[in-house]
C-alpha positions as CSV (number, residue, x, y, z in Angstrom):
1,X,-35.9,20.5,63.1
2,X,-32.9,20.4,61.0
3,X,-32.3,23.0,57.4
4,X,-32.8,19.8,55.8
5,X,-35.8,17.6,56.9
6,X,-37.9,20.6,54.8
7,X,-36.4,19.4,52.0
8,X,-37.5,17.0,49.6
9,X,-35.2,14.3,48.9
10,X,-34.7,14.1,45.6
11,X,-33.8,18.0,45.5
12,X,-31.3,17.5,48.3
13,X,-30.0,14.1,46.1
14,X,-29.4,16.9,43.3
15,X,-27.9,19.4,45.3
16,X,-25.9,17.2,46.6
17,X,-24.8,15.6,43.5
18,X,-24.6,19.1,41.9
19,X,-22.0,19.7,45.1
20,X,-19.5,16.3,44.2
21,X,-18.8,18.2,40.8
22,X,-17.7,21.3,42.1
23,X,-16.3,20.1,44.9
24,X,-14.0,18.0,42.4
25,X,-13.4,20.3,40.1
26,X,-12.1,22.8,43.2
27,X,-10.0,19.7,44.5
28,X,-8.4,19.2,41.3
29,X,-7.9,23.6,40.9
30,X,-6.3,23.2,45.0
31,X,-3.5,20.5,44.0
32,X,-1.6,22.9,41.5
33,X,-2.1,25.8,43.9
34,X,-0.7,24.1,46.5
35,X,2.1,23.1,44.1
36,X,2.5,26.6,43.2
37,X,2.4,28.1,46.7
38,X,5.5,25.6,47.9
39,X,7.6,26.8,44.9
40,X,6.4,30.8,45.2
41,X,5.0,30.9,48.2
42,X,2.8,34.9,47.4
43,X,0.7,36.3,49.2
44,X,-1.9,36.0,46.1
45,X,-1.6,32.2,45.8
46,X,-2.7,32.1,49.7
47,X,-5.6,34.2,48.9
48,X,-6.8,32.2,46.0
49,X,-6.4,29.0,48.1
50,X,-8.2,30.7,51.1
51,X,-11.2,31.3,48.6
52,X,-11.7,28.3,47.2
53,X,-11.4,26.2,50.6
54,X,-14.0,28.5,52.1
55,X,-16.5,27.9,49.0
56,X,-15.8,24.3,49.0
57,X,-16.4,24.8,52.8
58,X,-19.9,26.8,52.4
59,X,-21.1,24.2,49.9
60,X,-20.4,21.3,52.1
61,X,-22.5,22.7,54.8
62,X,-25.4,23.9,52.6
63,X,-25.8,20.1,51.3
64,X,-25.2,18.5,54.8
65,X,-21.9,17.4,54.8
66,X,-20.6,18.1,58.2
67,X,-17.6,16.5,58.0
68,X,-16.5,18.0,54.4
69,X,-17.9,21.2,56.1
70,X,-16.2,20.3,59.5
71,X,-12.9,19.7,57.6
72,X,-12.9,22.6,55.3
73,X,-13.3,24.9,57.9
74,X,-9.8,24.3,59.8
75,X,-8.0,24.1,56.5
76,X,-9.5,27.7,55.7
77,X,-8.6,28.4,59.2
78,X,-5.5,27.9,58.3
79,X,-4.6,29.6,55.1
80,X,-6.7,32.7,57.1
81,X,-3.6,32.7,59.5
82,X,-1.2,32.2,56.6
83,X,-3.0,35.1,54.7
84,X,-3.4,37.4,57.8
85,X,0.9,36.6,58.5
86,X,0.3,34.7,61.4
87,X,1.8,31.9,60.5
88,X,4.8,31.5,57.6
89,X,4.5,29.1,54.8
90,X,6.7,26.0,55.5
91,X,6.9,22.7,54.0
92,X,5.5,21.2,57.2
93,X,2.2,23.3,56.4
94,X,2.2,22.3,52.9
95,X,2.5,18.4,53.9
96,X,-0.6,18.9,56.1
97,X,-2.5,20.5,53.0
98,X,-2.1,18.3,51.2
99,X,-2.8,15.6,53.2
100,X,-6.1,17.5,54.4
101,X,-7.3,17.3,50.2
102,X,-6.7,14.1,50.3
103,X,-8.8,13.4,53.1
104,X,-11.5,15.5,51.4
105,X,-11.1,13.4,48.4
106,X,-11.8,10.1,50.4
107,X,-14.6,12.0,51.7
108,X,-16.3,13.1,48.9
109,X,-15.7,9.8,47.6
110,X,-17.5,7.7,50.6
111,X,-20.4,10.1,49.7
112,X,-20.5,8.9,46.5
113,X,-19.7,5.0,47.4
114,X,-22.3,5.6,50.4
115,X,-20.3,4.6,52.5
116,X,-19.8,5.9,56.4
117,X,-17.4,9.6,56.2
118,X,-14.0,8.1,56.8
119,X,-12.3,9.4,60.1
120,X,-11.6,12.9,60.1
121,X,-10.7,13.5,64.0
122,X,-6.7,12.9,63.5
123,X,-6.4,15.4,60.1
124,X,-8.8,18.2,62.4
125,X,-6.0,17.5,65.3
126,X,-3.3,18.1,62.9
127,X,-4.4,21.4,61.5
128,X,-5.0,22.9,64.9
129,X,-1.9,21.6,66.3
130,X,-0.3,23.2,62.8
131,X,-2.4,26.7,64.0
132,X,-0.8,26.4,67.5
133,X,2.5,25.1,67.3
134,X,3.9,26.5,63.6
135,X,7.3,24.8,62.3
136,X,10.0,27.4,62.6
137,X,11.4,27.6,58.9
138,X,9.3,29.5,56.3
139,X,9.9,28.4,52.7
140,X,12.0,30.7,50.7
141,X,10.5,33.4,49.6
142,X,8.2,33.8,52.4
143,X,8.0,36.7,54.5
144,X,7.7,34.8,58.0
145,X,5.5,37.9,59.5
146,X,4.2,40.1,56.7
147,X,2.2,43.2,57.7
148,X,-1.4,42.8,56.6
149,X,-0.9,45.9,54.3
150,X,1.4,43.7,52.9
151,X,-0.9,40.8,52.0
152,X,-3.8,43.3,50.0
153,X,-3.5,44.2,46.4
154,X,-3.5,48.0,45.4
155,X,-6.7,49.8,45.4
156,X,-7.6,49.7,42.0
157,X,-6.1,45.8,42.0
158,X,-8.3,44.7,45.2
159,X,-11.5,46.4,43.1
160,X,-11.1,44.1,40.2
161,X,-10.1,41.2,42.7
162,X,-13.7,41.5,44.2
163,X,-15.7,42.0,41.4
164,X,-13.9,38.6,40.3
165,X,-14.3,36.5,43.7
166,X,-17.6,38.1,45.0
167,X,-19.0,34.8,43.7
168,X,-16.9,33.1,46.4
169,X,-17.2,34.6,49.4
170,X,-20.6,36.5,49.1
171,X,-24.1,36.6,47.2
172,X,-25.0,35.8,43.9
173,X,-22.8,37.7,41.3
174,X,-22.5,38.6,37.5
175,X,-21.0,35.3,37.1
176,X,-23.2,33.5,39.3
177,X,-25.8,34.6,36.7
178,X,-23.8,33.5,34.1
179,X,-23.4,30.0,35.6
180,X,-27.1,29.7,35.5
181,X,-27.5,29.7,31.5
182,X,-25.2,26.0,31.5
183,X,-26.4,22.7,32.7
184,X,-24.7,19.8,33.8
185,X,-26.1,16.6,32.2
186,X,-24.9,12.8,33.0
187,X,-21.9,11.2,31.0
188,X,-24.4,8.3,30.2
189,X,-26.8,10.4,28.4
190,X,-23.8,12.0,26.5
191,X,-22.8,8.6,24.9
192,X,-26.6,7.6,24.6
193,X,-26.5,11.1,22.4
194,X,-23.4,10.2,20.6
195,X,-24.6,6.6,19.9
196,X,-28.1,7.9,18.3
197,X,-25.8,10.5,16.3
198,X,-24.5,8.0,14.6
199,X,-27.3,5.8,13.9
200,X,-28.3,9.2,12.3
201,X,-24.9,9.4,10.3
202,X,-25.4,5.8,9.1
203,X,-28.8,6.8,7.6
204,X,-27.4,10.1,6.0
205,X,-24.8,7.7,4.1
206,X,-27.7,5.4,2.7
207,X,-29.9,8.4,2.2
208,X,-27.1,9.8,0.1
209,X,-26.3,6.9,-1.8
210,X,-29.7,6.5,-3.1
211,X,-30.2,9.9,-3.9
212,X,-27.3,9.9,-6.2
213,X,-28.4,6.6,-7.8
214,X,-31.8,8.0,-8.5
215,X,-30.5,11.0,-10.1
216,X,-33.3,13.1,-8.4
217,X,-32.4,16.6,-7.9
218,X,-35.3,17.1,-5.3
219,X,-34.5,14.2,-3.5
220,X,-30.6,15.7,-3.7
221,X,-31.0,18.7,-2.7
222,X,-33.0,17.3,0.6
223,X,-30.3,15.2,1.5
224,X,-27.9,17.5,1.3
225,X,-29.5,19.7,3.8
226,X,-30.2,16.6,6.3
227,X,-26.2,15.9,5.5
228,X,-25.2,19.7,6.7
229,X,-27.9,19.2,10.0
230,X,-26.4,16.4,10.7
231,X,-22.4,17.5,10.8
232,X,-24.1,20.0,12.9
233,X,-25.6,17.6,15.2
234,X,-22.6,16.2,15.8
235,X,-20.1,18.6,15.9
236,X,-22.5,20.1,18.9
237,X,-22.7,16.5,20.5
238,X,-18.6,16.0,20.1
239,X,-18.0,19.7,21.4
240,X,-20.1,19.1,24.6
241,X,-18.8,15.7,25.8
242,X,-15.1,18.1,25.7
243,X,-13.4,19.1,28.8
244,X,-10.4,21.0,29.5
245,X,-7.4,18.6,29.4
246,X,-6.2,20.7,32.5
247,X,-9.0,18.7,34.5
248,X,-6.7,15.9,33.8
249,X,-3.4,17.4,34.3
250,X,-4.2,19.1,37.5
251,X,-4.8,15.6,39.2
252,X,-1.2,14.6,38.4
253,X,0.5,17.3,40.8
254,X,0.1,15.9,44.0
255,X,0.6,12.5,42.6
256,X,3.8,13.4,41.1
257,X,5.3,15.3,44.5
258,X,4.1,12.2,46.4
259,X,6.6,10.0,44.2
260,X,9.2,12.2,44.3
261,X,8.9,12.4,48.4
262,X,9.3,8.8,48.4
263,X,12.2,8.4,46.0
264,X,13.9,11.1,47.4
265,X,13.9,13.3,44.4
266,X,13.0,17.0,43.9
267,X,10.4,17.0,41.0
268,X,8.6,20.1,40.0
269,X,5.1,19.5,37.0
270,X,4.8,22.3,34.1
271,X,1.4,22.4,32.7
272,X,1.2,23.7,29.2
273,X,-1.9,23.5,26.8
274,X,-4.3,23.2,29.7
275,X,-7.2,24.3,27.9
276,X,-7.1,21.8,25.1
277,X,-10.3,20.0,24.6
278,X,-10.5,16.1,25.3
279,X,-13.2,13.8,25.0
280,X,-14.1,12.6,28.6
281,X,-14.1,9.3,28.4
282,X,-10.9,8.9,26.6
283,X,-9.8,11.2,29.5
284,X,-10.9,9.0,32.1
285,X,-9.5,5.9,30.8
286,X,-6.3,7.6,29.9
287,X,-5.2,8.2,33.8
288,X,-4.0,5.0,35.1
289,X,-1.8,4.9,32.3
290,X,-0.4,8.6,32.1
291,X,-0.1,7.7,35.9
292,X,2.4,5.0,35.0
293,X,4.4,7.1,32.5
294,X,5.0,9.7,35.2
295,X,5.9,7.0,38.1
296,X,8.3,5.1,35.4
297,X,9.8,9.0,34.6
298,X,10.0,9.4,38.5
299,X,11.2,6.2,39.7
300,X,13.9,5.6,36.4
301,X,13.9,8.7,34.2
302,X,15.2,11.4,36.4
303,X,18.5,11.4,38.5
304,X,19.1,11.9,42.2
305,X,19.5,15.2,42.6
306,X,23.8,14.8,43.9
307,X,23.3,12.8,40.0
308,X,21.8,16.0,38.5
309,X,24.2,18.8,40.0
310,X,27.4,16.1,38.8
311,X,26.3,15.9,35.6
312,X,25.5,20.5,35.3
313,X,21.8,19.9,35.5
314,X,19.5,21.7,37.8
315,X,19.0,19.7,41.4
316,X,15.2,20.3,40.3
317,X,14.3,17.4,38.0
318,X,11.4,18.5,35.6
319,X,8.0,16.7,34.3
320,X,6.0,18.5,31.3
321,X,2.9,17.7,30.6
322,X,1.8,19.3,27.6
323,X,-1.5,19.1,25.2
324,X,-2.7,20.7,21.7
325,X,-5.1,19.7,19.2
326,X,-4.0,18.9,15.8
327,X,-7.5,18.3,13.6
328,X,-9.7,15.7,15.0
329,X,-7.2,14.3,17.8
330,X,-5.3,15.7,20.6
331,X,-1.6,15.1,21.0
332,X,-0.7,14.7,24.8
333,X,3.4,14.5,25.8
334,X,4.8,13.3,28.5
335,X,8.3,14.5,29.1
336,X,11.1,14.4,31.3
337,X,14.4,16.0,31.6
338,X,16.8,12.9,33.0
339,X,18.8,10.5,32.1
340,X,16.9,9.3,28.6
341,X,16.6,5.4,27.5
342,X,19.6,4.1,26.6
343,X,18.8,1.7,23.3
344,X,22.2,-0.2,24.1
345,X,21.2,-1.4,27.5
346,X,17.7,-2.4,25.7
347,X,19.2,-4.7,23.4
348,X,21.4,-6.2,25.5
349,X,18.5,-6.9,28.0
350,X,16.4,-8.4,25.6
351,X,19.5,-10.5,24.3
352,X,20.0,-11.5,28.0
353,X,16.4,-12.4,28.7
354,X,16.2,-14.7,25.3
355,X,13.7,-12.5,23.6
356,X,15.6,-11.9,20.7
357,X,19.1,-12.7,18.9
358,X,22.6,-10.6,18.9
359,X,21.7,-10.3,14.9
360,X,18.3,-9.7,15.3
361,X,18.4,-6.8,17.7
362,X,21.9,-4.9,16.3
363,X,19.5,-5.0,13.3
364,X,17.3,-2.3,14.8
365,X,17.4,0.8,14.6
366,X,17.1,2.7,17.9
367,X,13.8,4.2,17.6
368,X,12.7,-0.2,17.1
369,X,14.9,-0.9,20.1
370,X,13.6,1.4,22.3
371,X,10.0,0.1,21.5
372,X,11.1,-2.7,23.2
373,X,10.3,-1.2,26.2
374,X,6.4,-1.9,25.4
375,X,6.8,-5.6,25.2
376,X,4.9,-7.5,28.2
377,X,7.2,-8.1,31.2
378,X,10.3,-6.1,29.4
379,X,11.3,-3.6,32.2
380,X,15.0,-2.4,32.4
381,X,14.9,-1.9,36.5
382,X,17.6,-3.7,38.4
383,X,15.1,-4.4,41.0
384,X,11.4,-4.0,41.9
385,X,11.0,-0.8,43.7
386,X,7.4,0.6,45.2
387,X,7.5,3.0,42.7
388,X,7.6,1.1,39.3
389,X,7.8,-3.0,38.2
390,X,4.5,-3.3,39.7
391,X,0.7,-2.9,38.4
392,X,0.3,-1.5,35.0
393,X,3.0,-2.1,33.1
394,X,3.9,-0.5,29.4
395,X,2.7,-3.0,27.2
396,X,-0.9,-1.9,29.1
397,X,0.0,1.6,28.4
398,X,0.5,0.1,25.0
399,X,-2.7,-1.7,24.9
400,X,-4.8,0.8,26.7
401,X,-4.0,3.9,23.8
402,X,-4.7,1.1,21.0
403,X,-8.2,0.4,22.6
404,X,-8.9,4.2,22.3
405,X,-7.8,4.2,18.6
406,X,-4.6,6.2,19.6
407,X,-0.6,5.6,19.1
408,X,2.3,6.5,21.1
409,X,5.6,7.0,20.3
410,X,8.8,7.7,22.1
411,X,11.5,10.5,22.0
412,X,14.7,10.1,24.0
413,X,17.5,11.4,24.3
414,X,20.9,10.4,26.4
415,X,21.4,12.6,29.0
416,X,18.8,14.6,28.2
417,X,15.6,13.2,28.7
418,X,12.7,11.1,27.4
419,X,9.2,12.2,25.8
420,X,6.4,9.9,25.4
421,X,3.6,10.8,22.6
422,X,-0.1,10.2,22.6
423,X,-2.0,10.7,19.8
424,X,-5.8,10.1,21.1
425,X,-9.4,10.8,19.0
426,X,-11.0,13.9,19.7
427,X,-14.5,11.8,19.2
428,X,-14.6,7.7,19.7
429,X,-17.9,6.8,17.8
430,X,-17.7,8.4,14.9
431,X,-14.5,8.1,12.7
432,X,-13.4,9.5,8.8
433,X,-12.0,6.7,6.5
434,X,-10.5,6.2,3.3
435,X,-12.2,3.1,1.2
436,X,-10.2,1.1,0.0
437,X,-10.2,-2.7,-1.8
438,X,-8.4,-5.5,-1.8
439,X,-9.1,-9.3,-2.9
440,X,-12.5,-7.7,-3.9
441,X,-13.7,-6.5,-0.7
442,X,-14.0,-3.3,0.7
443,X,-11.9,-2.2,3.7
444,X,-11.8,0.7,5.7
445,X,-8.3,2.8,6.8
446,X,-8.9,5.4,9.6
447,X,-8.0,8.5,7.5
448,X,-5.6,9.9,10.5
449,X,-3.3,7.2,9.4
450,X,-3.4,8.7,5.8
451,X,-0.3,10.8,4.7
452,X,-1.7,11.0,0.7
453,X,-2.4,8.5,-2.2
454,X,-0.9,8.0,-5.8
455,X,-0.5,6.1,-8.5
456,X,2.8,4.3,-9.1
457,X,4.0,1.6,-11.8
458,X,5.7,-1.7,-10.2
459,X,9.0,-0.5,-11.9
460,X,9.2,2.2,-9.8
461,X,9.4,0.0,-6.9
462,X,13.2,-1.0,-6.0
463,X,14.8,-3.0,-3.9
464,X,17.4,-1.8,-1.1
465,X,18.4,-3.5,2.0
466,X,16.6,-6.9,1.5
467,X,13.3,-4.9,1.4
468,X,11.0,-3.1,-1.1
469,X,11.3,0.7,-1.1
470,X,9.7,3.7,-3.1
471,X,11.7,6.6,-3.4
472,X,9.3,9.9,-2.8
473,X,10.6,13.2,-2.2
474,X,14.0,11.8,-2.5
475,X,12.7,9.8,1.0
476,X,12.9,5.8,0.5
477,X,9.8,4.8,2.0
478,X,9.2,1.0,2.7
479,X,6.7,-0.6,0.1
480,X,3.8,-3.1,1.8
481,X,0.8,-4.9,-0.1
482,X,-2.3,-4.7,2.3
483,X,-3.3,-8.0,0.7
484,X,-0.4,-9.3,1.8
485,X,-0.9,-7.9,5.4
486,X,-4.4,-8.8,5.7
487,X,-3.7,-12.6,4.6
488,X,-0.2,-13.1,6.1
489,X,1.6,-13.2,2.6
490,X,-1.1,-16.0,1.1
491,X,-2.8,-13.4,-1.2
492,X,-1.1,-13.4,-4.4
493,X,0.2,-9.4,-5.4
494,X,-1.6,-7.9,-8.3
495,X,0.0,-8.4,-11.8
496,X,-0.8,-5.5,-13.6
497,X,1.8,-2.5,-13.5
498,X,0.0,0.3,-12.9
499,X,-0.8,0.3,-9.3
500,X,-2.8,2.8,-6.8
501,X,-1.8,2.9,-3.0
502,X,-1.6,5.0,0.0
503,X,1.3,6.9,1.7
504,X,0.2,6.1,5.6
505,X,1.8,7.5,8.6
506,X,2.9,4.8,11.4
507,X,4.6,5.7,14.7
508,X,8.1,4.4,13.1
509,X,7.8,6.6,10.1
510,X,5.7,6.6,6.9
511,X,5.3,4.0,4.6
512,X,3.6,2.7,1.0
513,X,0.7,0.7,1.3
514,X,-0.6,-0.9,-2.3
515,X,-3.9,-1.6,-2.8
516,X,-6.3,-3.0,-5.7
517,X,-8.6,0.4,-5.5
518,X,-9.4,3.8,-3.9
519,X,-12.8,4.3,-3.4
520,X,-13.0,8.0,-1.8
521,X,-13.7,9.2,1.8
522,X,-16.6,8.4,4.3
523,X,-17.3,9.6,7.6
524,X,-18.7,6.1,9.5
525,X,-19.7,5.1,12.9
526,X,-17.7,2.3,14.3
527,X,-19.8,-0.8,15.5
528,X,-17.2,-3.3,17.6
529,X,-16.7,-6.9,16.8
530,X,-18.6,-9.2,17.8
531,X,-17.6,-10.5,21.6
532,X,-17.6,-14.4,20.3
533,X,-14.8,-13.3,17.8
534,X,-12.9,-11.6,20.4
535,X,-9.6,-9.2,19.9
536,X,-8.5,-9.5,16.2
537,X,-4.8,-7.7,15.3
538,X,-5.6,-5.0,12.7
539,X,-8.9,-4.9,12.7
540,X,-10.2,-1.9,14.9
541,X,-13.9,-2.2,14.1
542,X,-16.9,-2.7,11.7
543,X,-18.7,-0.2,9.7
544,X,-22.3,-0.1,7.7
545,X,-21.7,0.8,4.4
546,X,-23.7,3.1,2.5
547,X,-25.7,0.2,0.6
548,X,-25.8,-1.3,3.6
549,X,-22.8,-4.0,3.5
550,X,-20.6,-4.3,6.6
551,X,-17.0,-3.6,5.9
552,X,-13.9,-3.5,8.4
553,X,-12.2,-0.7,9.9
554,X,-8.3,-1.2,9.8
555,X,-5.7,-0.8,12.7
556,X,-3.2,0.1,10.5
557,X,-1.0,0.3,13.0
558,X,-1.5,-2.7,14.7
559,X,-1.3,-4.5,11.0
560,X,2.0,-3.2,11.1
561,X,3.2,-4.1,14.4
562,X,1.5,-7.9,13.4
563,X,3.9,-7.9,10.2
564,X,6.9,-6.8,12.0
565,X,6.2,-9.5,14.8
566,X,6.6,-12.3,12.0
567,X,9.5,-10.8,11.4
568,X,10.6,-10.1,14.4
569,X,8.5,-9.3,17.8
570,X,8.6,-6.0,18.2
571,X,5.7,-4.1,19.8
C-alpha cells in the first residue's frame, strides 16, 4: 500500500498546500545564495545551500512529490560533493543550479496548476553528468580540493551551527516548536478581514459624529473606547497581511543574472532593507513592473563592461534594490550605477517624434523632461532588443504604481547612474485624509500628499515667470486653485482676500493648493468608482462620510499631471 492511500485526502490537500509555501519561500532564500556562492564561493554558503535543498528535498517526499523529491535529491547530491571538496565551484555548476530551481519552480507550479510534472529526465542527466564529469576551472576564490577539516566550523562554531539547523536536517527542534504557535491563513480571507475592518471604521466615524452632536458624555466616552478597539483591530489586520519585502527582492536575482547573461554584461544585485514590511498584494502586483525597471537598467542603463573599465568604472555593473518604511508607506528604489538618462537626447526625441515643440520642451526643466520617459510608446532605444521595447512598457509602470495609490519619481545622473522611486501604501483599504471644500462640496486629499496648511491673503500671492508663486521659507512654491483643477479653469476663484490652502508634496516638488475650507482629518475606507463611470483623472476613490454623505477621494497627483497635460503633455 503506498504512505499515502492511509491518508485522508483533504489532510494530504493541506499538507501539500502547507508544502507549496515553504517550498517557495526556500526557492526564493536559494536564488540569492546561489548569487552569493558565484561571487564568494565559502564553504559556509555551500553548506547553507546543501541544507535547504535537502529540506526542500525531505518535504517533497513526505507530501508525494516524487519528481520535486526525485529532483531535489541530485541537486543535494551535488552541493554534498561540492561541500565534501569533491568537486570545485565553477560557473558551469552554478548554471546547472540554477537551471535545476528553475525546474523546481515549474514544478511546483504544475502542482499548483494541476497540471502533469513537467519533464525532469534531461535536468537529472545534467546534474549527474555535472557529478561525473566536473568542468576544470573553479571560480575564484575556490579551493578546487579542500580538505574536509577545511569545510567544518570550529568546535564551539559547528555547536551553535547545529542547534540552529537541527530543524533541517533532523527531528523536531526548539524552533520547530516555535513554528507551531503561527498559522498560515489564505490571502482571500486577509482582504475579506480588511474589508469588514473597514465597514467597522465607517461605523466608528458615524458613531462618533453622533455622539458629539448629542453632547452625551456616556455615549462619548463609549465611542471612544470602540474608536481605540478599533485602531487596534486594524493595526493587527494591516500588520499580518505584511511580509518581508526581501520575499520580493530575492525573486529578482536570478532574473537579473539571466539578463545580464544575455546582454553580455556582468551585473551583480545588492539587497538592502530586506526586512521592510509590505503589504502583499501591493507586493504581488508590484513585480512585473519592478521586473521592467531592472530589464530597462540591464538592457540601457548599464555599459558594456570594455564601456565601464574606459570610462574608470568597475567591469561589475551594479543594481540596488533598496526598501524602508517612512510612516504608513514604504519607499522602494531602484538603482543603477551606468550611464544615467540624458534629458538632452529626451527632448530631442520627443521633438523628433512630433510629441512636442523645440519651445515647448527647452521649456522644461530636466527633472519634466526626463518624465518623458513615462509617456506611452516613448522609449529612447535605437532598436528593439529581447531585453526591453517589448511587453510592459513605462507608462504601465506608470499606471500600475498610480492604481496602488503610489508615485514614482526618477533620479539620474550622467555618467553616474539612474534611481527610480516608489512610494507604495503600507495598507490599500483604509486611507487618512484631510477634508477639504470647494464650490460647496466636500473633497477628500490623501493626507501623504500633505506637506502643511495656512492661511495666506491674495496679496501675498505674486507673479514670476508667467505663473503664480508663493514665497515660503524663502522657497517660491507654485500657487494652484483646486477649484480650478477640479473644473478645468470654469470655476470662478474666490474673491475674498483672506484665503486657506494646503502646502502638498507632488513628485516634481511641492506646491500651494487654495481651497474654500479646511475641515480637519479623517481616517476613511476607500469604496472605488462605480465600473459604468470608468477611470476618472484625479479622482482615486469614494469615501462615506461621517453623516453618511459620499465624498471623493483626490489623486492629487494625477490632478496635477491632468493640469500640466493642458499645458503641455507631460506624464
Amino acid at each position: 500500500m503506498s504512505d499515502f492511500e492511509g491518508l485522508d485526502n483533504e489532510l494530504l490537500a493541506q499538507m501539500r498546500e502547507d508544502f507549496l509555501i515553504e517550498a517557495q519561500e526556500i526557492l526564493e532564500r536559494l536564488g540569492p545564495l546561489l548569487a552569493d556562492l558565484e561571487r564568494d564561493p565559502r564553504p559556509e554558503l555551500i553548506t547553507t545551500i546543501f541544507r535547504e535543498v535537502h529540506t526542500l528535498k525531505g518535504n517533497a517526499g513526505f507530501v508525494g512529490l516524487e519528481e520535486i523529491g526525485l529532483l531535489a535529491h541530485k541537486l543535494e547530491d551535488l552541493f554534498g560533493a561540492l561541500r565534501g571538496g569533491q568537486l570545485p565551484v565553477t560557473a558551469e555548476l552554478i548554471d546547472v543550479a540554477y537551471a535545476a530551481l528553475a525546474l523546481l519552480a515549474m514544478l511546483r507550479e504544475d502542482v499548483i496548476q494541476g497540471m502533469p510534472a513537467s519533464n525532469i529526465l534531461p535536468m537529472v542527466g545534467r546534474l549527474e553528468r555535472a557529478l561525473t564529469h566536473p568542468p576544470a576551472d573553479p571560480l575564484r576564490g575556490a579551493d578546487p580540493d579542500p580538505p574536509q577539516e577545511a569545510l567544518l566550523p570550529a568546535p564551539t562554531e559547528q555547536t551553535a551551527l547545529a542547534s540552529r539547523s537541527a530543524d533541517l536536517l533532523v527531528g523536531p527542534s526548539a524552533s520547530v516548536m516555535a513554528a507551531d504557535t503561527t498559522l498560515r491563513v489564505d490571502v482571500a480571507t486577509l482582504d475579506t478581514l480588511m474589508v469588514l475592518v473597514g465597514e467597522l471604521i465607517t461605523a466608528r466615524n458615524a458613531l462618533l459624529a453622533q455622539a458629539e452632536r448629542l453632547n452625551d458624555d456616556i455615549l462619548w466616552e463609549h465611542s471612544t473606547a470602540i474608536s481605540r478597539l478599533t485602531r487596534q483591530l486594524e493595526s493587527s489586520v494591516t500588520t499580518v497581511r505584511l511580509v518581508p519585502v526581501e520575499m520580493l527582492f530575492n525573486r529578482f536575482v536570478s532574473v537579473v543574472r539571466n539578463l545580464a547573461r544575455e546582454s553580455g554584461k556582468r551585473v551583480r544585485t545588492i539587497i538592502e532593507g530586506g526586512d521592510t514590511p509590505m503589504d502583499r498584494t501591493v507586493s504581488e502586483q508590484m513585480y512585473d513592473s519592478l521586473i521592467h525597471l531592472m530589464r530597462n537598467a540591464i538592457d540601457h542603463g548599464l555599459e558594456p563592461p570594455e564601456e565601464r573599465l574606459r570610462v574608470g568604472k568597475a567591469e561589475e555593473g551594479t543594481i540596488l534594490l533598496t526598501a524602508e518604511r517612512r510612516g504608513e508607506h514604504v519607499i522602494l528604489r531602484i538603482a543603477d550605477d551606468g550611464r544615467g538618462i540624458d534629458p538632452y537626447r529626451v527632448r530631442r526625441i520627443a521633438v523628433a517624434r512630433g510629441l512636442y515643440s523645440e519651445a515647448e520642451v527647452d521649456a522644461l526643466t530636466d527633472e519634466q523632461a526626463i518624465r518623458l520617459i513615462f509617456i506611452p510608446g516613448f522609449s529612447t532605444a535605437a532598436s528593439v532588443t529581447d531585453l526591453s521595447g517589448r511587453g510592459v512598457g513605462m507608462d504601465v509602470v506608470l499606471q500600475n504604481v498610480r492604481r496602488l495609490r503610489g508615485h514614482i519619481s526618477i533620479e539620474s545622473c550622467l555618467g553616474r547612474g539612474t534611481t527610480f522611486i516608489l512610494q507604495l501604501p503600507l495598507a490599500l483599504a483604509i486611507l487618512q485624509v484631510l477634508l477639504v471644500t470647494v464650490g460647496g462640496h466636500t473633497y477628500a486629499i490623501p493626507l501623504h500628499f500633505v506637506r502643511e496648511t495656512l492661511r495666506l491673503s491674495l496679496h501675498e500671492v505674486q507673479r514670476m515667470q508667467q505663473r503664480e508663486v508663493l514665497f515660503i521659507r524663502d522657497t517660491a512654491l507654485p500657487v494652484h486653485y483646486l477649484g480650478e483643477w477640479l473644473s478645468a479653469g470654469a470655476m470662478p476663484r474666490p474673491s475674498r482676500q483672506q484665503q486657506r490652502a494646503v502646502i502638498i508634496h507632488l513628485a516634481s516638488g511641492d506646491e500651494v493648493l487654495i481651497v474654500d475650507e479646511l475641515l480637519g482629518k479623517q481616517q476613511v475606507v476607500i469604496k472605488p468608482l462605480s465600473p459604468y463611470l470608468g477611470a476618472i483623472p484625479g479622482i482615486e476613490g469614494t469615501a462615506i462620510l461621517p453623516d453618511g454623505s459620499v465624498t471623493l477621494i483626490l489623486d492629487i497627483e494625477g490632478l496635477a499631471a491632468t493640469m500640466r497635460q493642458q499645458t503641455l503633455a507631460l506624464p
